[in-house]
N, C-alpha and C positions, 0 to 999 in steps of 0.2 A: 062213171065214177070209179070203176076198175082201175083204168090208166091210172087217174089220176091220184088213187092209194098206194100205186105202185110209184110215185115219184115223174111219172111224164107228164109234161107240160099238157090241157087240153082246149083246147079250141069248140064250144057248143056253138052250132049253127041251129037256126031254125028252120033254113029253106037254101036250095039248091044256090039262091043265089049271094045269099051270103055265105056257104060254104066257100063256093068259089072265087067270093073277095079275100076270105081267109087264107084258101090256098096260095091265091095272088101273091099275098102278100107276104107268107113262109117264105115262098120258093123263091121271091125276087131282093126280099130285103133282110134277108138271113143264110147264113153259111151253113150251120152250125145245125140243121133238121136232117138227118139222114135217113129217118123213116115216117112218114107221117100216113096213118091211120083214118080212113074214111068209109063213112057205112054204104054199104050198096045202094041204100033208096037214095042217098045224095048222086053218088057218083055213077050211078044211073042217068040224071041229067048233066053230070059234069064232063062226058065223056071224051069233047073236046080236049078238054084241057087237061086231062091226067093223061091223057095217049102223048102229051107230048114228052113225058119223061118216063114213055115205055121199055127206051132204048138207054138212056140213061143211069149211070150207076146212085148217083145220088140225086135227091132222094127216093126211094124207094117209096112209092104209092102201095098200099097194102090196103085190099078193099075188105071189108069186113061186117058179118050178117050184122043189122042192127035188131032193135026190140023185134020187131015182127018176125023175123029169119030169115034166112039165109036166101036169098036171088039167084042165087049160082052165081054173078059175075067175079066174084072172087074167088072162086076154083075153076071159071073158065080163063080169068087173068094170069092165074099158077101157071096151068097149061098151056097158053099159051107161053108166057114165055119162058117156058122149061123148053117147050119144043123150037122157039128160036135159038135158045142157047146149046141146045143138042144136035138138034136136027130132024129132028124124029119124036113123035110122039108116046115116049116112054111111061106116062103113070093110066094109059088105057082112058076108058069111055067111063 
């Protein structure tokens, strides 16, 4: 409900695999999402399909702890690709 106090669009999934119809459907039939916001226990089984705009500038996948906390995949996502984009793993262990 944060987001969406703040004015951004939100998308509630219930289960990884409606997430993933949702993504689908940003990414394929909209221009106009340059960041879209998903919680680790989704994008935990999504992993397929958010690696494939790892490389990509738009949209920006940003994985984010949900209710329960934080998984780390969202600060091992940072890391990594800070370290693609650098070369070198600059923000340490």
């Amino acid at each position: 409900m944060g987001f969406k106090a703040l004015g951004l669009e939100t998308y509630p999934a219930a289960n990884a695999e409606e997430a993933g119809q949702i993504l689908r459907r940003l990414t394929r039939e909209r221009d106009d999402c340059a960041i879209i916001y998903i919680e680790e226990n989704l994008a935990a089984q999504l992993g397929h399909e958010i690696d494939r705009f790892k490389d990509s500038p738009s949209p920006a996948i940003i994985l984010i702890p949900g209710r329960e906390g934080s998984l780390g995949l969202g600060l091992n996502a940072l890391r990594s690709a800070v370290e693609r984009a650098v070369g070198t793993n600059i923000l340490g262990d």
